[in-house]
N, CA, C and O atoms as a Tinker XYZ file with bonds, in Angstrom:
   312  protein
     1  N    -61.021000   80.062000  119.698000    73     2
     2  CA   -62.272000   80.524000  119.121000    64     1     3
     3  C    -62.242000   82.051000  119.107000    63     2     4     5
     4  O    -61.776000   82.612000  120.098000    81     3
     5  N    -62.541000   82.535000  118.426000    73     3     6
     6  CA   -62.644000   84.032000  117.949000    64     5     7
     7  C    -63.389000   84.988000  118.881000    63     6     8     9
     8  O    -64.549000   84.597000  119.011000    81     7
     9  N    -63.183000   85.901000  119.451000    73     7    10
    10  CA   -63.853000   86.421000  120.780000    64     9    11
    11  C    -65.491000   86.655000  120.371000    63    10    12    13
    12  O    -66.492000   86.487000  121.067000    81    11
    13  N    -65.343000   87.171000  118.776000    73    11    14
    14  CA   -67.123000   87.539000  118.613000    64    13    15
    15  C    -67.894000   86.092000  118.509000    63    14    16    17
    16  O    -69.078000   86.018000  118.839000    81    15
    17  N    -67.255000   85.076000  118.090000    73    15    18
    18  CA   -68.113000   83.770000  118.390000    64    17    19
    19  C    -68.171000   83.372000  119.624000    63    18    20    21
    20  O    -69.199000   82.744000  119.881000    81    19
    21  N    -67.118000   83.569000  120.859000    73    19    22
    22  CA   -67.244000   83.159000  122.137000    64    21    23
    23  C    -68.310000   84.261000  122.288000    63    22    24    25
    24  O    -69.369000   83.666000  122.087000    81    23
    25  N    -68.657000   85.887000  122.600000    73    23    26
    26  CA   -69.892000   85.976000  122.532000    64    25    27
    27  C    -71.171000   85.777000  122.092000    63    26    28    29
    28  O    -72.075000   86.015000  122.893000    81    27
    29  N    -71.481000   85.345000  120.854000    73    27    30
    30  CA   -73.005000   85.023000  120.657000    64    29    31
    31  C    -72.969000   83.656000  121.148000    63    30    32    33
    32  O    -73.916000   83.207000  121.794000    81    31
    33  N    -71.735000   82.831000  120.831000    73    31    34
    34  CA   -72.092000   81.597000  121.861000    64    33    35
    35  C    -72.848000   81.431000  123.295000    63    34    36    37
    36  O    -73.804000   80.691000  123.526000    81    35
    37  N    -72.210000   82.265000  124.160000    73    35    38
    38  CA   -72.550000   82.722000  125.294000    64    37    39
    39  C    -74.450000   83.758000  125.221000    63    38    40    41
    40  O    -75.434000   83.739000  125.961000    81    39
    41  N    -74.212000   84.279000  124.316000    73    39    42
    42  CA   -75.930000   84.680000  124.049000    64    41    43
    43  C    -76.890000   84.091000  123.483000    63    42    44    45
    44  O    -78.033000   84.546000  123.459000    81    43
    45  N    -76.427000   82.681000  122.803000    73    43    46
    46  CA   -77.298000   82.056000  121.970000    64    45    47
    47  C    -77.962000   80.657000  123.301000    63    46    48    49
    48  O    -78.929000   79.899000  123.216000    81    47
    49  N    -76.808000   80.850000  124.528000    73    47    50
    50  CA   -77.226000   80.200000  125.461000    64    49    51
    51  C    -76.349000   78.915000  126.146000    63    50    52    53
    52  O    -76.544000   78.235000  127.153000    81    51
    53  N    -75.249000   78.915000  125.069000    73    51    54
    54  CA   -74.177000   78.190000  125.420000    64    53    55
    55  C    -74.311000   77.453000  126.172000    63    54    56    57
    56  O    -74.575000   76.265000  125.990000    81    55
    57  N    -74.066000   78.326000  127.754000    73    55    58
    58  CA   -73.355000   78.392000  129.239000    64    57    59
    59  C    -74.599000   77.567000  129.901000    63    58    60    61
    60  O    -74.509000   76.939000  130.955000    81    59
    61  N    -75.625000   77.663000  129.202000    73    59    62
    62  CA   -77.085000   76.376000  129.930000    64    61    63
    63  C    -77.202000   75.102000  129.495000    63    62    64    65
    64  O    -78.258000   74.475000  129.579000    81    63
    65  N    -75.902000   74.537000  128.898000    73    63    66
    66  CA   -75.923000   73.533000  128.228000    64    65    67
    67  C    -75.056000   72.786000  129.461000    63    66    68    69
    68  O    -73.832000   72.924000  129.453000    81    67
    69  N    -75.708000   71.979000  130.539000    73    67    70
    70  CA   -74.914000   71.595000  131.676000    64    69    71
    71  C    -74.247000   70.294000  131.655000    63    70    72    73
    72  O    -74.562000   69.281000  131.031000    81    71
    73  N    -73.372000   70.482000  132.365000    73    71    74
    74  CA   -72.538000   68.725000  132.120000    64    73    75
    75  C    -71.575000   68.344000  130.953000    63    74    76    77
    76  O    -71.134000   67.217000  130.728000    81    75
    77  N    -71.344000   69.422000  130.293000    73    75    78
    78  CA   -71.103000   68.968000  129.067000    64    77    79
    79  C    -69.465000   69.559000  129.439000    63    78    80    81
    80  O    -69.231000   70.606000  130.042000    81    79
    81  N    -68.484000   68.635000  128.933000    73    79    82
    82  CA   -67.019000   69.056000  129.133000    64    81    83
    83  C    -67.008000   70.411000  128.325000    63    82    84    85
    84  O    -67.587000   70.472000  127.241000    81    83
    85  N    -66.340000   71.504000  128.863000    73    83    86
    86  CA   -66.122000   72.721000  128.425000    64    85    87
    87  C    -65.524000   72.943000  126.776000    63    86    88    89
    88  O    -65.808000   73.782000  125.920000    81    87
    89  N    -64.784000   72.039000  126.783000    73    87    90
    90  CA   -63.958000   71.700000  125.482000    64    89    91
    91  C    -64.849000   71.181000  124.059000    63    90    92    93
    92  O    -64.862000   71.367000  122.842000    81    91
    93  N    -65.379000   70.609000  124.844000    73    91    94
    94  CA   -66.474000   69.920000  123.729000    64    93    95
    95  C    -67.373000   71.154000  123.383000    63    94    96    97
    96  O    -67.021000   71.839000  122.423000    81    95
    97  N    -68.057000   71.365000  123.802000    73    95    98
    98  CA   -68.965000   72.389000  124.130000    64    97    99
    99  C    -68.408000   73.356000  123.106000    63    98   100   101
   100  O    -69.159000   73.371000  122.130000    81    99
   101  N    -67.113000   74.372000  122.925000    73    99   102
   102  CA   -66.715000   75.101000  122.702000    64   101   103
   103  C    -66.478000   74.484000  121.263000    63   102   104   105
   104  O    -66.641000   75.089000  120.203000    81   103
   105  N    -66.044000   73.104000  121.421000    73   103   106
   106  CA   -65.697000   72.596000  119.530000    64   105   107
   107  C    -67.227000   72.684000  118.686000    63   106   108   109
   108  O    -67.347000   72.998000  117.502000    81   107
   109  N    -68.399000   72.302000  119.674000    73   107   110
   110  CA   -69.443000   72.286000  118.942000    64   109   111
   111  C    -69.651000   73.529000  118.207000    63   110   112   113
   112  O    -69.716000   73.609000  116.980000    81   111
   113  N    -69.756000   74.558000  119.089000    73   111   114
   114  CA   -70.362000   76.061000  118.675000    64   113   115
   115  C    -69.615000   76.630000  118.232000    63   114   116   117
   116  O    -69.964000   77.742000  117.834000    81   115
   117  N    -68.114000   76.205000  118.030000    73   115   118
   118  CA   -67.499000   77.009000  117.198000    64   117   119
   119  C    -67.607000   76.227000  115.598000    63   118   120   121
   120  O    -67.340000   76.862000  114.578000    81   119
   121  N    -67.905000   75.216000  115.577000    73   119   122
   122  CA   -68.256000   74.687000  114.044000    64   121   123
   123  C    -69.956000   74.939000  114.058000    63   122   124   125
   124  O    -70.701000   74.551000  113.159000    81   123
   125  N    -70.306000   75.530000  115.042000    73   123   126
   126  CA   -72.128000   75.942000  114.638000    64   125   127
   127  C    -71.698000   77.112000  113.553000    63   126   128   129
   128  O    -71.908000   77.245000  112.347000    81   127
   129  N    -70.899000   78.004000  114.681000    73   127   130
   130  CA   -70.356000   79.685000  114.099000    64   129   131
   131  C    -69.685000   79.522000  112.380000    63   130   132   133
   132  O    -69.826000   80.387000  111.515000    81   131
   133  N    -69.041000   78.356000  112.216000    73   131   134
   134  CA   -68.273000   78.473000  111.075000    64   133   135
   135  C    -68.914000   77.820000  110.120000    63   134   136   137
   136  O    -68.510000   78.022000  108.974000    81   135
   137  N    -70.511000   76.513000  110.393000    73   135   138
   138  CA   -71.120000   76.750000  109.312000    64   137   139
   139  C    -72.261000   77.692000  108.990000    63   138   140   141
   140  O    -72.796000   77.775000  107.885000    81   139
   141  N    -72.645000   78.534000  110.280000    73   139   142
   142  CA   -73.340000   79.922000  109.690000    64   141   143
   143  C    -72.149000   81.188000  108.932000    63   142   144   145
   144  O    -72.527000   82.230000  108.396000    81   143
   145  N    -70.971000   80.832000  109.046000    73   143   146
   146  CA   -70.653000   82.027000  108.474000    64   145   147
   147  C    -70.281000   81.633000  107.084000    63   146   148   149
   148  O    -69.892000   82.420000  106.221000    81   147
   149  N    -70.420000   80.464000  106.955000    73   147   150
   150  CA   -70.404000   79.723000  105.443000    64   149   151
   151  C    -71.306000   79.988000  104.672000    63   150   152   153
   152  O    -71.168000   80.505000  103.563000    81   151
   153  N    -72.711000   79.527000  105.390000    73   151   154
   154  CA   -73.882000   80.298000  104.619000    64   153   155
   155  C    -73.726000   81.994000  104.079000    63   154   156   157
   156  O    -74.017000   82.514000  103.002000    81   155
   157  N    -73.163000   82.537000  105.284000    73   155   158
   158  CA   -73.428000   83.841000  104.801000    64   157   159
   159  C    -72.498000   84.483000  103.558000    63   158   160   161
   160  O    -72.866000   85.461000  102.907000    81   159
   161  N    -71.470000   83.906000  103.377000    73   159   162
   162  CA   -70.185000   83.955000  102.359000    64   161   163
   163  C    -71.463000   83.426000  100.756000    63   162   164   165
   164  O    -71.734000   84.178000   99.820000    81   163
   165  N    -72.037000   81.858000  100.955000    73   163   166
   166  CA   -72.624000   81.979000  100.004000    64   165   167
   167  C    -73.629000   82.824000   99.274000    63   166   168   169
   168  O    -73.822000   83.062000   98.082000    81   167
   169  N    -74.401000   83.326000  100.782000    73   167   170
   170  CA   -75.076000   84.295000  100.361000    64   169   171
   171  C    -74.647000   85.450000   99.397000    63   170   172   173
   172  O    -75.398000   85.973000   98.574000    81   171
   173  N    -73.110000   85.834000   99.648000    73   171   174
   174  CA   -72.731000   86.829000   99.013000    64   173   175
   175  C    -72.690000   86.501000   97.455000    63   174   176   177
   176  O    -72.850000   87.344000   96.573000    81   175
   177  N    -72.384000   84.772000   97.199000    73   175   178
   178  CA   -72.304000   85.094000   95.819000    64   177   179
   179  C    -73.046000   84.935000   95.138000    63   178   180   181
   180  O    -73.922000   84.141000   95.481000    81   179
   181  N    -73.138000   85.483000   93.983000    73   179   182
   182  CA   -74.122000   85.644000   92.864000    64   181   183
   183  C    -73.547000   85.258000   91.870000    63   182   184   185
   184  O    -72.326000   85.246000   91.713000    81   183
   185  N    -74.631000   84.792000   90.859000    73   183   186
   186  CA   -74.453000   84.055000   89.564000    64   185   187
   187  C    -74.536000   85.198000   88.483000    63   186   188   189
   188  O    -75.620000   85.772000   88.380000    81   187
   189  N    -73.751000   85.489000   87.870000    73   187   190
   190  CA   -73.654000   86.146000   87.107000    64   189   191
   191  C    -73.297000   85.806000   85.581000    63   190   192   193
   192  O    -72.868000   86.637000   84.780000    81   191
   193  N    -73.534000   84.497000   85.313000    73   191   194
   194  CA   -73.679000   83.506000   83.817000    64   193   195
   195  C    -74.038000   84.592000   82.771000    63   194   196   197
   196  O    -73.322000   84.855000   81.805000    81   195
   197  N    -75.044000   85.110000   83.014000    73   195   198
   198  CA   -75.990000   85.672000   82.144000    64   197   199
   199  C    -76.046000   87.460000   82.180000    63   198   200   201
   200  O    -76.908000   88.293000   81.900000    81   199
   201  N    -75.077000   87.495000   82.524000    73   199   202
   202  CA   -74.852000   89.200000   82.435000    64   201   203
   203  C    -73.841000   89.508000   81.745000    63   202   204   205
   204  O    -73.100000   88.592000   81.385000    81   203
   205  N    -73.551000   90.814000   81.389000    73   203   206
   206  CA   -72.442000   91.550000   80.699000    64   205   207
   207  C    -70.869000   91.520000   81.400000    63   206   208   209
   208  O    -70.826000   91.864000   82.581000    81   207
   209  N    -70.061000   91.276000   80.988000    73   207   210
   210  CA   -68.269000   90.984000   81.455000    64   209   211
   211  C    -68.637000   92.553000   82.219000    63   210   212   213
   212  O    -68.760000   92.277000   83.413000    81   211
   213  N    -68.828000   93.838000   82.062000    73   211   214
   214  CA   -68.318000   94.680000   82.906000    64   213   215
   215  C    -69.271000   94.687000   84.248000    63   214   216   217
   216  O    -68.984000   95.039000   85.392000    81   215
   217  N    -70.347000   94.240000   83.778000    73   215   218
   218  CA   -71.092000   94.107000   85.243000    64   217   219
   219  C    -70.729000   93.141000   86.275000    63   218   220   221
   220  O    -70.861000   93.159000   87.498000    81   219
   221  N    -70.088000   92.036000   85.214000    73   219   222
   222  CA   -69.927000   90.762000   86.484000    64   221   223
   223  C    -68.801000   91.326000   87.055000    63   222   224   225
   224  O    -68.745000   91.375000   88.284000    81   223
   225  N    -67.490000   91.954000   86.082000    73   223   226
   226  CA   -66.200000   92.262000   86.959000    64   225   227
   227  C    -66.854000   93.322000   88.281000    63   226   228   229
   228  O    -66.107000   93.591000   89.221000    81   227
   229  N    -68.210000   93.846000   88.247000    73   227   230
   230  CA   -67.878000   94.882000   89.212000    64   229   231
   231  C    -68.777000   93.815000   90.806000    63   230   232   233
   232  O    -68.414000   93.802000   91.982000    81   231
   233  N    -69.477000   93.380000   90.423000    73   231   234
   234  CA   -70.605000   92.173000   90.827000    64   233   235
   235  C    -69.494000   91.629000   91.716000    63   234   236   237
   236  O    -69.470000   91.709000   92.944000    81   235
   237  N    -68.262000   90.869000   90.663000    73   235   238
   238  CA   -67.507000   89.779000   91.440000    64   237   239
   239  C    -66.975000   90.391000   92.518000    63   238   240   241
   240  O    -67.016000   89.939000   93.662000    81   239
   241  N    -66.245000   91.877000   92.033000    73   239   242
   242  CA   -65.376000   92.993000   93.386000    64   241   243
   243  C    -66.553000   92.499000   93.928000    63   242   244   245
   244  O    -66.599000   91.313000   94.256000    81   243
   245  N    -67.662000   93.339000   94.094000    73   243   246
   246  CA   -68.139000   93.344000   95.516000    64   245   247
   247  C    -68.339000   91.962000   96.459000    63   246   248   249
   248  O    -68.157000   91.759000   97.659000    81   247
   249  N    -68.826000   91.055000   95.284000    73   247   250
   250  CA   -68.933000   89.698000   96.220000    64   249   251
   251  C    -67.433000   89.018000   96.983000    63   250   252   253
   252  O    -67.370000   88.366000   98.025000    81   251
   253  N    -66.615000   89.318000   96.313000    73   251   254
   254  CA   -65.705000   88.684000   96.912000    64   253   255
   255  C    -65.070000   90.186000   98.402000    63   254   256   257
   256  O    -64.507000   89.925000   99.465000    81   255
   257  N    -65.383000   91.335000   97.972000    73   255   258
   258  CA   -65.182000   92.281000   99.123000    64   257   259
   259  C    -66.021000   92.043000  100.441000    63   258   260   261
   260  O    -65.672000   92.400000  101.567000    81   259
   261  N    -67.417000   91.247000  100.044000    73   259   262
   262  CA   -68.446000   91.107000  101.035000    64   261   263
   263  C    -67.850000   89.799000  102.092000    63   262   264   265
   264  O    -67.974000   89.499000  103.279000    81   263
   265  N    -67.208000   89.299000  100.995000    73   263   266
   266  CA   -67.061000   87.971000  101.631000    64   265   267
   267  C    -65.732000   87.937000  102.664000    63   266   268   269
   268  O    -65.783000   87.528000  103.824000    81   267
   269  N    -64.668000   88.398000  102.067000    73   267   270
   270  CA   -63.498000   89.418000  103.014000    64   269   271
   271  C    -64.067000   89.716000  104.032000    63   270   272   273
   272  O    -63.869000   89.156000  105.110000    81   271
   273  N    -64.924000   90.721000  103.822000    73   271   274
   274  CA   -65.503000   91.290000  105.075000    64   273   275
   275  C    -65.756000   90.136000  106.598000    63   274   276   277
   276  O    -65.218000   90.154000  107.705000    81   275
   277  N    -66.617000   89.391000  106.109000    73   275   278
   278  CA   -67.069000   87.853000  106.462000    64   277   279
   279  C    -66.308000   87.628000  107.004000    63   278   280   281
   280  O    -66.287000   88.064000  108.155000    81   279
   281  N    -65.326000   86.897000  106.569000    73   279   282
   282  CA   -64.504000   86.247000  107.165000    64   281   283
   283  C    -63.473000   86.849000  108.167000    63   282   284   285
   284  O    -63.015000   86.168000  109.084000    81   283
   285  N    -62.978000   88.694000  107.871000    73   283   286
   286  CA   -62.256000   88.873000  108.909000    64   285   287
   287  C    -63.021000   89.387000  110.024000    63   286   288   289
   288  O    -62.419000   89.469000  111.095000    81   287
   289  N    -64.330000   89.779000  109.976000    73   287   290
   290  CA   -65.077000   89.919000  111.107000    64   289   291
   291  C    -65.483000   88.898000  112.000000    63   290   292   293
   292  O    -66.019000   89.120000  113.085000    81   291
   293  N    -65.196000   87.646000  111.486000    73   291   294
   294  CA   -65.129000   86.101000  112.684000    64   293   295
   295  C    -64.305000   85.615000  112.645000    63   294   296   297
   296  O    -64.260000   84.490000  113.143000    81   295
   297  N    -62.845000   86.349000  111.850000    73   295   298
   298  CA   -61.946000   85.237000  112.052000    64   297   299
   299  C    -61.220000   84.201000  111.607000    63   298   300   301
   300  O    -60.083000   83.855000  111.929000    81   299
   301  N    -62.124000   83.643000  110.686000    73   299   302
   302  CA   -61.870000   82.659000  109.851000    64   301   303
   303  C    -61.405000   82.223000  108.314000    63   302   304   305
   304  O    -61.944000   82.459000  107.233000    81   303
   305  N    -60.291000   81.552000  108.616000    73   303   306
   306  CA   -59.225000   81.377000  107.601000    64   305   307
   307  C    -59.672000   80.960000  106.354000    63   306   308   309
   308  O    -60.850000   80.603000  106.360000    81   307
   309  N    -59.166000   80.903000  105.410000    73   307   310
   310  CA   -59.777000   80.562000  104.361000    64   309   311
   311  C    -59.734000   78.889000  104.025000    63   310   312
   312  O    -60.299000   78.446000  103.025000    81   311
């Protein structure tokens, strides 16, 4: 698991979740972490159907730069 998801795990309260095999525990919240960072990837993209070719080419850079971003700041593969 990616060290910045083992921390908010641990801040979101993890470690008060008692009894629970360590392993498990860690598979849960790391697929909590990887479908919030899914959302946030979608967030980045935008529909751009209905706009001009030079706006979307600059639209798409950024969405797909945002989304880069995303993913190497938790880690996660494509």
């Amino acid at each position: 698991m990616n060290e910045r998801i083992k921390e908010l795990a641990l801040l979101s309260g993890q470690n008060l979740i008692p009894f629970m095999d360590p392993r498990v525990k860690d598979m849960i919240f790391e697929r909590f972490a990887e479908l919030i960072v899914a959302e946030c990837l979608a967030v980045c993209a935008v529909n751009t159907d209905d706009e001009p070719l030079d706006y979307k080419r600059g639209v798409i850079f950024v969405m797909n730069r945002c989304q880069q971003n995303i993913k190497e700041h938790f880690g996660v593969a494509e």
